[in-house]
N, C-alpha and C positions, 0 to 999 in steps of 0.2 A: 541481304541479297544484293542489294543495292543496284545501279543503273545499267551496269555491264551481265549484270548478271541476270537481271529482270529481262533483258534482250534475249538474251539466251531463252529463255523458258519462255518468252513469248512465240519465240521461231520454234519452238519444241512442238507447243501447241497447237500451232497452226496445221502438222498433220498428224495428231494424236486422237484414237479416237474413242479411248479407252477411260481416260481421267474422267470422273463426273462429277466432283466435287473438289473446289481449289479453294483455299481461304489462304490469303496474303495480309495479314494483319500487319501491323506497325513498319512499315517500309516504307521509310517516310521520303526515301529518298527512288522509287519505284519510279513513279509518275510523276518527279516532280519540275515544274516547268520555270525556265527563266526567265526574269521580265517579264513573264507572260506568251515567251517565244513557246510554241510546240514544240518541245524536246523529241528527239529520236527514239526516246522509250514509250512515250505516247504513241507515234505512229506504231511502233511494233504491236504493243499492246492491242490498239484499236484493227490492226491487218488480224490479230490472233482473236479474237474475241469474231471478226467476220467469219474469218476460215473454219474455226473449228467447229468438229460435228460431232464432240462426245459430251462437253461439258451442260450440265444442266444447272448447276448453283458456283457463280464464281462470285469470290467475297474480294473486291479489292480497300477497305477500311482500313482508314491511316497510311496510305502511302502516297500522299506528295499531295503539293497543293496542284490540281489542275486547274491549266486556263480556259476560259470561255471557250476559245478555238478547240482547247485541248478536247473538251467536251462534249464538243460537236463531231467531232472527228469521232470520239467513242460511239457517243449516240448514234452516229450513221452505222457506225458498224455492229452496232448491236439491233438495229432497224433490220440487217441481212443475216444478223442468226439466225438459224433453225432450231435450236435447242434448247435454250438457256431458259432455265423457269425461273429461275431466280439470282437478281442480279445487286449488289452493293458496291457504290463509293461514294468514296469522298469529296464533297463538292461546292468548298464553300464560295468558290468564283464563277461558278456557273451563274447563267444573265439570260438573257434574251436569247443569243445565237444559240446557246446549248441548252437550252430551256426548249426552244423548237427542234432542235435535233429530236432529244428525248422523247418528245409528244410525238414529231414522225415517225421516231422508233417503236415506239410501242403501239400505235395505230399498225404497222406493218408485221410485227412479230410478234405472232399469233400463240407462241407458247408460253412468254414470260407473264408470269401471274403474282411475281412481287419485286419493287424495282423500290430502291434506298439509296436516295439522290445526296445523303449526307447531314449536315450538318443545318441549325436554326437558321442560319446566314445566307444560305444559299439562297437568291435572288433572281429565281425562275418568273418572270412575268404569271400576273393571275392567267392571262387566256391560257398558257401552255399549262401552271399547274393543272386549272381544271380540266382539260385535253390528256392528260397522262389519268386524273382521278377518275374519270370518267370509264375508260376503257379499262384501266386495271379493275374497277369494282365492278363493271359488267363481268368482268373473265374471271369471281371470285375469289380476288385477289386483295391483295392491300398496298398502301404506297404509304411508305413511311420517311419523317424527317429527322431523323437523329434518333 
C-alpha cells in the first residue's frame, strides 16, 4: 500500500461510514516516521481515525515505526472517536508524550474496550500505563502488550 497510498485510504475514511472492520497488517512503510518527524501519513491517519463514524475494530500492526509525537497525534484522535471498540498498533517509540495521549484517550472514549499499544519496548510511563489499565478493565476489557 505504502505512503501515497495509505493517504489515499485514510481520506477515504474519513467519510465512510460503512467499513467496520479494517486490518492493515505489514505495511511497514504506512505510518512510518522520519527521524522521528511526524510524516504526512501520520497526520492523515490520525484526522481519519477522528472523523470516521463506521469503523469499530481497526488493526494497524506492523506498519511503520511511530514517533512519540506520532502517537500522540493518534491517541488524540482516537480520544474523539465515537466508535472504535477496538483498536491495534504498533508502538515501540511511544514514551511519555503518547503514553498520556492514550490514557486521555481512553478516559474520554467511552466505546473502545480493547487497545494493543504494541510491542515489549514500548515505554509508556508506569502512571499512564496504569491510567489506560484501569479504565479498559473497568469497561471489561483488556489492554494487551504484544
Amino acid at each position: 500500500l505504502g505512503a501515497a497510498g495509505g493517504i489515499k485510504l485514510a481520506k477515504a475514511l474519513e467519510k465512510n461510514t460503512t467499513l467496520r472492520n479494517l486490518g492493515l497488517y505489514a505495511n511497514s512503510e504506512l505510518l512510518s516516521s522520519q527521524d522521528g518527524v511526524v510524516g504526512h501519513t501520520v497526520v492523515a491517519w490520525a484526522s481519519a481515525i477522528e472523523k470516521n463514524t463506521g469503523l469499530q475494530k481497526l488493526n494497524m500492526w506492523a506498519t511503520g515505526c511511530v514517533s512519540d509525537e506520532g502517537g500522540a497525534l493518534i491517541g488524540k484522535a482516537l480520544g474523539r472517536n465515537t466508535m472504535l471498540e477496538t483498536f491495534h498498533i504498533n508502538g515501540d517509540r511511544y514514551t511519555e508524550l503518547s503514553g498520556e495521549a492514550f490514557a486521555d484517550a481512553i478516559e474520554a472514549n467511552v466505546t473502545l474496550k480493547e487497545l494493543n499499544l504494541g510491542h515489549n519496548e514500548c515505554a509508556l510511563t508506569p502512571e499512564s500505563q496504569k491510567r489506560i489499565d484501569r479504565v479498559v478493565h473497568s469497561r471489561g476489557g483488556s489492554l494487551r502488550s504484544a
